[in-house]
N, C-alpha and C positions, 0 to 999 in steps of 0.2 A: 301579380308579382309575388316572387318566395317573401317569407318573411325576410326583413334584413339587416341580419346582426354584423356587420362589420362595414366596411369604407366602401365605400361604391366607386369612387373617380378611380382608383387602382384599378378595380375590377374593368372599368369601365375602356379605359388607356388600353390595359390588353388585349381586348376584347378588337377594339378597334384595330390594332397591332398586327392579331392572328390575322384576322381579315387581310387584313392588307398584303401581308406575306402570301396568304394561301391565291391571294388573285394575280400576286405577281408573279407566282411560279405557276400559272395557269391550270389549277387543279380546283380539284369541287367537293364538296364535303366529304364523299365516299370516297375519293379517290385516296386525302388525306388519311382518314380512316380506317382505313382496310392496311394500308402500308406501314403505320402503326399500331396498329390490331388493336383500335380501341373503337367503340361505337361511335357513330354518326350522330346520336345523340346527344355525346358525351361531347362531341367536339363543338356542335354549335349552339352546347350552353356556353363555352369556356367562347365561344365570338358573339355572345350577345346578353354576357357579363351578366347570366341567370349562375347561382350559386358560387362558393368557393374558391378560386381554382385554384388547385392541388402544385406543390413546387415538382413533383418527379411530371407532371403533365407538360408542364413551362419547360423542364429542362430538357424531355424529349423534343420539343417541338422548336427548341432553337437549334438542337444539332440534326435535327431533319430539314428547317431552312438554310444550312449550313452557315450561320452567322454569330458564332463561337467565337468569346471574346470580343463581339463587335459592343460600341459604345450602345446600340440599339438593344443586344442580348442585356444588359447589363441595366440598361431601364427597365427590361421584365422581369429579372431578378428581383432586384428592386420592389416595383411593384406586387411583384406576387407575396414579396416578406409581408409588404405594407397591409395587404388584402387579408394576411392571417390574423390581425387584430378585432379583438372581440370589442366593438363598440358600448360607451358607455351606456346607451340608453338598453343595453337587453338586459339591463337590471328593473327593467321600467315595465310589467307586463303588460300595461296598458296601451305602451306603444309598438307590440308586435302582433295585435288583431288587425281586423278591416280598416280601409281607406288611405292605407299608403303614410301615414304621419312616420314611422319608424322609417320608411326611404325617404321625406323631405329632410328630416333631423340628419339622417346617413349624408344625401346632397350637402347638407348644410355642415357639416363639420370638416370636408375638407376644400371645400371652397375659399377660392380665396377672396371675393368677392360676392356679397348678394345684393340685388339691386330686386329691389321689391313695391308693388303698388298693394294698396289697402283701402277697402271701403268694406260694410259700415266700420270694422275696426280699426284702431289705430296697429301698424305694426307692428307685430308679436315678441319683436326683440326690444321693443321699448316701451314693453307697456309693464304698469308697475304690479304688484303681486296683489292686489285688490282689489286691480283692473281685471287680470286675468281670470282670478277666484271666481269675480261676479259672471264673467263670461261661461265659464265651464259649468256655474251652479244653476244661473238661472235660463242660458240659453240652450243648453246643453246637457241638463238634466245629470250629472253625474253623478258616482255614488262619492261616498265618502272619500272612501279607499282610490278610488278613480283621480277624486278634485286632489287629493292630497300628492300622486302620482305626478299628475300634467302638470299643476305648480312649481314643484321640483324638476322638471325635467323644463317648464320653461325659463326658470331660473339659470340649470345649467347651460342653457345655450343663448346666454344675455352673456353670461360671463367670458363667451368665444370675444366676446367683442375687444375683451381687457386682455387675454393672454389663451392659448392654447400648448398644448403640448407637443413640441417637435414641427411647428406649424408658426409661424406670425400669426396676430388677432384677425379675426375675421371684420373686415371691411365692409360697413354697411350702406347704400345707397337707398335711401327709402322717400317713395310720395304717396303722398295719404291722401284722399279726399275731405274738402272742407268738412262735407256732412260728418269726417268719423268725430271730427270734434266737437260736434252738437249732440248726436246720439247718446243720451245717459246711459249711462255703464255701471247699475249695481245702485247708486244715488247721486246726490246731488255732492256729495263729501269727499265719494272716490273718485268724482271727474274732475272733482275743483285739484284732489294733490296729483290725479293725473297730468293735468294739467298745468300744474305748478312744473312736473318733473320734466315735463319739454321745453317748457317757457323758461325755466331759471338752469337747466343745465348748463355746465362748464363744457367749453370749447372742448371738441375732441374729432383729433385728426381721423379716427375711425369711422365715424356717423355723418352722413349728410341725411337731412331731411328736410323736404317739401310740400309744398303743401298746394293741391289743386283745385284753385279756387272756384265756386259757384259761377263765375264770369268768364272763368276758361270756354275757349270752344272747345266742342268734345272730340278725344282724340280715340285710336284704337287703341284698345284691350283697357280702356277706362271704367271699365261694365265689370269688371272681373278679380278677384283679389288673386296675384300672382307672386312667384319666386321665380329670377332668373339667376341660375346658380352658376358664376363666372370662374373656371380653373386659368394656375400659370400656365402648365404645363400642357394637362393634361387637354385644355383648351388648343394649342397650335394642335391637335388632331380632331378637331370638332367636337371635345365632348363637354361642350358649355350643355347643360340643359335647364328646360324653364318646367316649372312645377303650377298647375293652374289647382286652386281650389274650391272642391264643389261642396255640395251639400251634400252629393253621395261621396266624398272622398279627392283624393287630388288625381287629376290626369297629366303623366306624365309626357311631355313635348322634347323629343332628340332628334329629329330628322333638322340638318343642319340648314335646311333653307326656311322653315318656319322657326327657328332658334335665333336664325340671323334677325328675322323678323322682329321678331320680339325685343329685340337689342335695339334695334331702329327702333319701336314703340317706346321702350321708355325713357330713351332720350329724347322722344318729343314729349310726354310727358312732362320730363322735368326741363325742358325746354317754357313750357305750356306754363310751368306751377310759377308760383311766386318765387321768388328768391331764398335763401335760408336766412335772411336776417327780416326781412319782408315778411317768410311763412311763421316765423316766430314772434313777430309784431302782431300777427293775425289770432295765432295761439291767446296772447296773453289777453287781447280785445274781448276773446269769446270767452275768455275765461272771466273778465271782469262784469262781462254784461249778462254771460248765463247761470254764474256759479259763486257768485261773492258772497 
């Protein structure tokens, strides 16, 4: 994937959009192409939301589908302004090398929902900055300049959860496995105020969190730490997508019949886990009997 410095769901809506136009006027990439003398190339980056796309590109291609002035033109407008925004993390150099974290961060900022499982970590949008530190230093080997970077950028997108810009907070749906809150993270100091800070947080209509107990029967995609990133909008055209993370980087999931999938998975999931007032009875237990 290009590096990627701006919004992805914009990019992503249109993409779906062109497509769909170009197959209800019965035409095929060349055909398109040639009749607005732009390359074949050029057009099925612009339907499978690789780079940019350009507003004189958009404005061509809705009075070539002749739907000027339709409420439909008017969401690719739209979207295409929305797509020219330079994302904050391309201040972050760290997060536009390998393995894709600069497209989960992109996913992640205008989603309006993320519904996430986590093992051995706890989830990365609530975990606390000395939680994070020890993760990047010691499991992760980073340099200074590196650990100093991802802190900062995990920081900034804890804080989608309170407010965003032109956006409502970002909605978090999170289930953790028992193991992540046995797992020492850095010492025994940082898991005890880790651990304080899920057990003693104040009610917030943004955050649900779970927790999958050792007694759970195991369910699918249990094995795996994932991101399934839920749009309003841009969702009624299929483009929820789920983010799986590897060790070589995240693999990206958009084909809408393993998407759906994945949706069913972590509703049994959190079907599966303990309750949230249950999973945070569990918290404070382990926190008392591993970490006092």
């Amino acid at each position: 994937m290009d590096k990627v410095t701006g919004p992805l769901a914009p990019r992503r809506a249109i993409a779906a959009v062109l497509k769909q136009l170009r197959e209800e006027a019965g035409k095929n990439l060349q055909d398109v192409a040639s009749d607005l003398l732009i390359s074949k190339s050029k057009l099925s980056r612009l339907e499978n939301a690789q780079g940019r796309p350009l507003p004189r590109d958009i404005r061509d291609l809705i009075r070539y589908y002749a739907i000027d002035g339709s409420a439909l033109a008017n969401r690719l407008q739209r979207w295409v302004k929305d797509a020219q925004r330079p994302g904050w993390w391309t201040d972050f150099d760290v997060l536009l090398g390998a393995g894709g974290l600069d497209a989960h961060v992109a996913y992640e900022a205008d989603a309006t929902i993320e519904r996430t499982y986590t093992l051995p970590f706890l989830p990365a949008l609530l975990q606390t900055k000395e939680y994070a530190t020890a993760i990047f230093r010691d499991m992760e080997h980073r340099s200074d300049e590196e650990l100093e970077q991802l802190v900062e950028v995990r920081l900034r997108r804890q804080a989608a959860l309170r407010s965003r810009e032109g956006l409502p907070p970002l909605q978090l749906v999170a289930v953790t496995h028992e193991s992540t809150l046995r797992q020492t993270i850095g010492s025994r100091a940082i898991m005890r105020a880790q651990l304080d800070a899920l057990a003693e947080r104040p009610p917030d209509p943004q955050v649900r969190l779970y927790v999958l107990p050792f007694s759970a029967t195991p369910v699918f995609s249990m094995t795996c730490m994932y991101a399934y990133f839920d749009y309003d909008e841009a969702g009624s055209l299929g483009q929820d997508v789920v983010h799986i993370e590897t060790h070589a980087g995240f693999l990206n999931i958009e084909d809408s019949e393993q998407v759906a999938r994945y949706r069913s998975a972590h509703e049994a999931l959190v079907r599966a886990s303990l309750s949230e007032d249950d999973s945070r009875a569990l918290i404070r237990s382990i926190r008392e009997e591993h970490y006092d």
